[in-house]
TIVO-726885 format. One record per atom (N, C-alpha, C, O): atom name; chain; residue number from 1; x, y, z. Coordinates in Angstrom, 3 decimals. Atoms other than C-alpha are relative to their C-alpha. Last residue first. Layout:
BEGIN
 name chain resi     east    north       up
   CA     A  NUM        X        Y        Z
...
# end
This chain:
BEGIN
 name chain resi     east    north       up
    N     A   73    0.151   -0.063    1.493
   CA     A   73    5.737   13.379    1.682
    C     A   73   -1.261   -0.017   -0.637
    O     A   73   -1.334    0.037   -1.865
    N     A   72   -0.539    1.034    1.123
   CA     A   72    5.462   11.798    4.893
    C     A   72    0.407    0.240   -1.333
    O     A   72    0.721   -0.691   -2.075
    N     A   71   -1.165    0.649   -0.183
   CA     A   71    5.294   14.743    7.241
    C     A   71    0.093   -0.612   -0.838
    O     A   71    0.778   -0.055   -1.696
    N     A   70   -1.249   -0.633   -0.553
   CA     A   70    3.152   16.804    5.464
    C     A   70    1.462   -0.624    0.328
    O     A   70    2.552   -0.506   -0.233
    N     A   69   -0.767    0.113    1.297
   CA     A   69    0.938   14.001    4.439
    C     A   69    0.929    0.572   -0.377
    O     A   69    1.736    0.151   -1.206
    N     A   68   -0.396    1.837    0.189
   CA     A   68    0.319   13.052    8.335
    C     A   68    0.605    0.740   -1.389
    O     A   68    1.801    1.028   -1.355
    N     A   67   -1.422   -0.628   -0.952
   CA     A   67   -0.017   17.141    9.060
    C     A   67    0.928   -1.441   -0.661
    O     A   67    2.082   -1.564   -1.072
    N     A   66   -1.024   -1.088    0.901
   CA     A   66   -2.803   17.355    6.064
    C     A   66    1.569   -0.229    0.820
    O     A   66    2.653    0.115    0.349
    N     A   65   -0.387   -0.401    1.601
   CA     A   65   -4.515   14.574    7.054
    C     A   65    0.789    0.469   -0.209
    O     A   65    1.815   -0.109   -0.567
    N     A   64   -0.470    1.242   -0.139
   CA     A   64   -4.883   15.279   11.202
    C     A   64    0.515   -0.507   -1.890
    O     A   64    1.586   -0.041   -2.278
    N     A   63   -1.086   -0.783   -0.488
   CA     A   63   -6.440   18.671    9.770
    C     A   63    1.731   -1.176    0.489
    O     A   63    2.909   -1.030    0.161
    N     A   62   -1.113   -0.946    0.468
   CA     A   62   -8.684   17.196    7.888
    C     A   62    1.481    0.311    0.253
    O     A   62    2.520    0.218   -0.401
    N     A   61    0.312   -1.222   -0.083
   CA     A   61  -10.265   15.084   10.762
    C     A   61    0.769    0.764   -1.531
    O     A   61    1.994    0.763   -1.404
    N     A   60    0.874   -0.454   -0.281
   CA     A   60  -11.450   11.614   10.716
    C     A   60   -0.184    1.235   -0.222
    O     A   60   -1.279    1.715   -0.515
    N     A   59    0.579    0.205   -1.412
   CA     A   59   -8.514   10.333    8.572
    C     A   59   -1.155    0.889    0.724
    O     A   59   -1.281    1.938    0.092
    N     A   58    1.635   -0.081   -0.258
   CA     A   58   -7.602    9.603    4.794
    C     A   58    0.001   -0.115    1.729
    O     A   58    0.313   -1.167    2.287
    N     A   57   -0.026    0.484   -1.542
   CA     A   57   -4.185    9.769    3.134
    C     A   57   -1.750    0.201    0.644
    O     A   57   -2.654    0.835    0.100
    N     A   56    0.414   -0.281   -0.315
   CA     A   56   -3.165    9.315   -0.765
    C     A   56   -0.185   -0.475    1.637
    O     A   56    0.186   -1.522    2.166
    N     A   55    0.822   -0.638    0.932
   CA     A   55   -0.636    8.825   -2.873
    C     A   55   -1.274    1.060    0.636
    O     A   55   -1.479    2.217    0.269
    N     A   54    1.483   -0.515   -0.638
   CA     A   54    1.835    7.348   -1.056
    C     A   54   -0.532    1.171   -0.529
    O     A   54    0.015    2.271   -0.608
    N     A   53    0.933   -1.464   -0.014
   CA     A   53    4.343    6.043   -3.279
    C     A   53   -0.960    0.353    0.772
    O     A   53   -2.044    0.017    0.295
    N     A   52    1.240   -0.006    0.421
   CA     A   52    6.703    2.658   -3.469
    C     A   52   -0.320    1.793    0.439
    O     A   52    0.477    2.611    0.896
    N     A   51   -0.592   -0.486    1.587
   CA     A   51   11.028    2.671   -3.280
    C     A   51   -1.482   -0.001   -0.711
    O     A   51   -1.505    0.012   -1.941
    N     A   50    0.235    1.241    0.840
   CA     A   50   10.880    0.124   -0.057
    C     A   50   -0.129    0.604   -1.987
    O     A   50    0.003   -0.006   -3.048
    N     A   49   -1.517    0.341   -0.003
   CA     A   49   11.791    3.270    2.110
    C     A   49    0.010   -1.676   -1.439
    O     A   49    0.902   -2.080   -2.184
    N     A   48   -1.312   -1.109    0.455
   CA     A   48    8.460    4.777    1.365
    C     A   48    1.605   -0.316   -0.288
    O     A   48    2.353    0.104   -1.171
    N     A   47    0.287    0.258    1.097
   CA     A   47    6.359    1.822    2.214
    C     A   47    0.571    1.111   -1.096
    O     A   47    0.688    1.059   -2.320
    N     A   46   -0.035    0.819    0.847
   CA     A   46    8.051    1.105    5.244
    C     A   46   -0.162    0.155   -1.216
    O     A   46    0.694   -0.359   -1.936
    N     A   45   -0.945   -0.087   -0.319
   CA     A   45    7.457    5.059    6.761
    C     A   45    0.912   -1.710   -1.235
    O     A   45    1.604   -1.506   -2.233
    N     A   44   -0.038   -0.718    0.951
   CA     A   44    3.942    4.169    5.634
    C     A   44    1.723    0.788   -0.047
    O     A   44    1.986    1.356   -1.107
    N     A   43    0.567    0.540    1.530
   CA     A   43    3.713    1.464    7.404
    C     A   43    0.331    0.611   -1.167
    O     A   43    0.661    0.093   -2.234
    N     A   42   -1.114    0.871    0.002
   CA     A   42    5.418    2.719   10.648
    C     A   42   -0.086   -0.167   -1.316
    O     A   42    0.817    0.200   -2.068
    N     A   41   -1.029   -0.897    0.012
   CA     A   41    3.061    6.300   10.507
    C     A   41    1.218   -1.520   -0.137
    O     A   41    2.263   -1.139   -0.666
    N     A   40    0.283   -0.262    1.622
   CA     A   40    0.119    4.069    9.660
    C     A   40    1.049    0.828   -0.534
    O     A   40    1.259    1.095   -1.718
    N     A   39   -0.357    1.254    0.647
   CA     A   39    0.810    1.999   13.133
    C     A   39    0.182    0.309   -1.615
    O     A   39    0.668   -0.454   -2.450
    N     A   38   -0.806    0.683    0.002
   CA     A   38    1.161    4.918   14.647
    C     A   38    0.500   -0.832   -0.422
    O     A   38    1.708   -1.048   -0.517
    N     A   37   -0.471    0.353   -1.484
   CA     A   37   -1.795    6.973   14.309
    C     A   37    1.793   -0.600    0.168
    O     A   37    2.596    0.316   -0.008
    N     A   36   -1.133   -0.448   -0.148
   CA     A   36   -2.598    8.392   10.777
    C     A   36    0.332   -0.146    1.149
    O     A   36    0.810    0.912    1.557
    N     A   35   -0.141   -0.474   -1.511
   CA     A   35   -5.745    6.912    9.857
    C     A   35    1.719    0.574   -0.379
    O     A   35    2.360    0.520   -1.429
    N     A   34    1.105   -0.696   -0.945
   CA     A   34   -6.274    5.235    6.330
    C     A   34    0.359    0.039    1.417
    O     A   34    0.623   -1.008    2.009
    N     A   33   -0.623    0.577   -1.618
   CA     A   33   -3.064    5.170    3.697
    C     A   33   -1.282    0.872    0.773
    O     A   33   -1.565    2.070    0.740
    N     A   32    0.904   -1.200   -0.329
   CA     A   32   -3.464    5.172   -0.205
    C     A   32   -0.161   -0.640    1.701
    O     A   32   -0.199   -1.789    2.142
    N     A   31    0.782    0.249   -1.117
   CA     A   31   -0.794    3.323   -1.787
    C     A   31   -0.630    1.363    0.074
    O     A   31   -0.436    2.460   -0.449
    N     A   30    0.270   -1.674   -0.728
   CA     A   30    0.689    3.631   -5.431
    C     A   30   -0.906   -0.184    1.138
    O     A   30   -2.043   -0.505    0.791
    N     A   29    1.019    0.154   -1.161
   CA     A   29    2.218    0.961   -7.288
    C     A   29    0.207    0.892    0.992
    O     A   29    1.196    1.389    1.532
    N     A   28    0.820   -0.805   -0.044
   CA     A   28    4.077    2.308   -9.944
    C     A   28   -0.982   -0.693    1.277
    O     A   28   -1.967   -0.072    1.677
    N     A   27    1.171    0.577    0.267
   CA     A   27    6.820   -0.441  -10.453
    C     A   27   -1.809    1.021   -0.262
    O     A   27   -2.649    0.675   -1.093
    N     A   26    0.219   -0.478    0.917
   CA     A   26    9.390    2.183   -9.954
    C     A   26   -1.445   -1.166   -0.722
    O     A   26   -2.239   -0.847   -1.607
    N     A   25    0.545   -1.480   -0.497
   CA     A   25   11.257    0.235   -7.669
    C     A   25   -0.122    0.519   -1.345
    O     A   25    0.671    0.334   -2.269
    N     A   24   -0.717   -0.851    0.525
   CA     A   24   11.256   -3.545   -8.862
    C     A   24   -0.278    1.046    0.386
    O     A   24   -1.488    1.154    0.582
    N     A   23    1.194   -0.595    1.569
   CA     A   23    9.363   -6.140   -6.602
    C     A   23    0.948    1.369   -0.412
    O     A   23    1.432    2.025    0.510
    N     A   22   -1.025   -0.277    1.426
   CA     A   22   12.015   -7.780   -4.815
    C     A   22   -0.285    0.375   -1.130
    O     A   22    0.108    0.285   -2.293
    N     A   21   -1.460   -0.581   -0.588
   CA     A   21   11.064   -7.485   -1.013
    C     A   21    0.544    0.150   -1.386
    O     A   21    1.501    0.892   -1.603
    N     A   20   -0.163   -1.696    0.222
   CA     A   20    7.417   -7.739   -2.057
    C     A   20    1.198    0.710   -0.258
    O     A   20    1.393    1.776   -0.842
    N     A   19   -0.562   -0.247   -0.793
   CA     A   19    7.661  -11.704   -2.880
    C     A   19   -0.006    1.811   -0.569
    O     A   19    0.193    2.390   -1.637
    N     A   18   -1.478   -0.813    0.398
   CA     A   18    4.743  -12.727   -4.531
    C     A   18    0.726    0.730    0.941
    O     A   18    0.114    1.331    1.825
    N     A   17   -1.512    0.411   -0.692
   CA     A   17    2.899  -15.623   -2.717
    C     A   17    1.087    0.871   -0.811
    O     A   17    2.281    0.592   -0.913
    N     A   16   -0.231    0.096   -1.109
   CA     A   16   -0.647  -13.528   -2.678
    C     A   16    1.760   -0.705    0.275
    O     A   16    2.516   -0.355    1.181
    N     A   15   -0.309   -1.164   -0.682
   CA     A   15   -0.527  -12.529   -5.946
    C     A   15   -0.050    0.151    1.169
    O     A   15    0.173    1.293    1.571
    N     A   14   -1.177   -0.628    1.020
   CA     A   14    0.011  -15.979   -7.614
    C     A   14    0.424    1.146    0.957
    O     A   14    1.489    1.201    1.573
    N     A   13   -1.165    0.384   -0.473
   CA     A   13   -2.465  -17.382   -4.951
    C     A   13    1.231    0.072   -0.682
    O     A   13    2.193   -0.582   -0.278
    N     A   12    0.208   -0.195   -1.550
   CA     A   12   -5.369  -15.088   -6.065
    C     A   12    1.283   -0.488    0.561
    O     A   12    2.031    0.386    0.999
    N     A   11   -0.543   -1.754    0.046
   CA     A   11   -4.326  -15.219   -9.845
    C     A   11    0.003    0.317    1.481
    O     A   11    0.931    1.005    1.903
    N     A   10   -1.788    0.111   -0.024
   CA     A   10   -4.494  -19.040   -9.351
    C     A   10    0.321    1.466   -0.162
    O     A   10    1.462    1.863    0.073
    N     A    9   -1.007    0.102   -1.242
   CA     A    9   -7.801  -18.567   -7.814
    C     A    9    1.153   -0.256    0.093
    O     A    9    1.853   -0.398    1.096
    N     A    8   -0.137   -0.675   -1.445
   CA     A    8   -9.216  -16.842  -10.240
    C     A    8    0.441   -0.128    1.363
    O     A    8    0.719    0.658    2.269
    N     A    7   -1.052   -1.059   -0.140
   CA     A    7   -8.050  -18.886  -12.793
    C     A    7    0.188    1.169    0.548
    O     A    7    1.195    1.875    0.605
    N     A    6   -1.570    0.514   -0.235
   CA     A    6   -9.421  -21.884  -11.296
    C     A    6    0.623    1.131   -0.584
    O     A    6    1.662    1.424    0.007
    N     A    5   -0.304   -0.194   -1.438
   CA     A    5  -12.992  -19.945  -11.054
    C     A    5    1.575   -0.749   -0.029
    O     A    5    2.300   -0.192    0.795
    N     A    4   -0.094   -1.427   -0.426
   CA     A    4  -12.871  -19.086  -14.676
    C     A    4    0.205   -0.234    1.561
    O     A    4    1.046    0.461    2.131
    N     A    3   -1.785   -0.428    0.746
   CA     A    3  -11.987  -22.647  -15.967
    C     A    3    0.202    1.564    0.861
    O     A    3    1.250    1.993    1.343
    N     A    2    0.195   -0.665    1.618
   CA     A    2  -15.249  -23.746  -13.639
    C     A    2    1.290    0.341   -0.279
    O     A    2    2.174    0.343    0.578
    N     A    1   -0.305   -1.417    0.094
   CA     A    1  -14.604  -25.995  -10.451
    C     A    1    0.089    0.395   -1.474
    O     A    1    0.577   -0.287   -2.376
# end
């Protein structure tokens, strides 16, 4: 394995075993959330209370969109 591929995969398994639960609020990480059904309404409900941002929302219709970003902030 090349120097570049080992430090791509230690950046890979760096940022895969970081713990979320204690990442600092205010970090800036900023989600962007697709559909608005249920499962995106829990998630995003989570990713609010955890002290992160939803930034952006994306689903088939507009209108569906606007109500989702409504509610959530």
């Amino acid at each position: 394995m090349t120097d570049a591929n080992t430090a791509a995969n230690t950046a890979a398994n760096t940022d895969a075993n970081t713990d979320l639960t204690t990442t600092p609020v205010g970090t800036g990480l900023r989600w962007g959330i697709l559909g608005t059904g249920g499962i995106s309404t829990t998630f995003t409900t989570d990713i609010l209370g955890g002290g992160f941002s939803v930034v952006a929302v994306g689903s088939r219709s507009i209108e569906s969109a606007e109500r989702f970003a409504s509610e959530h902030g």
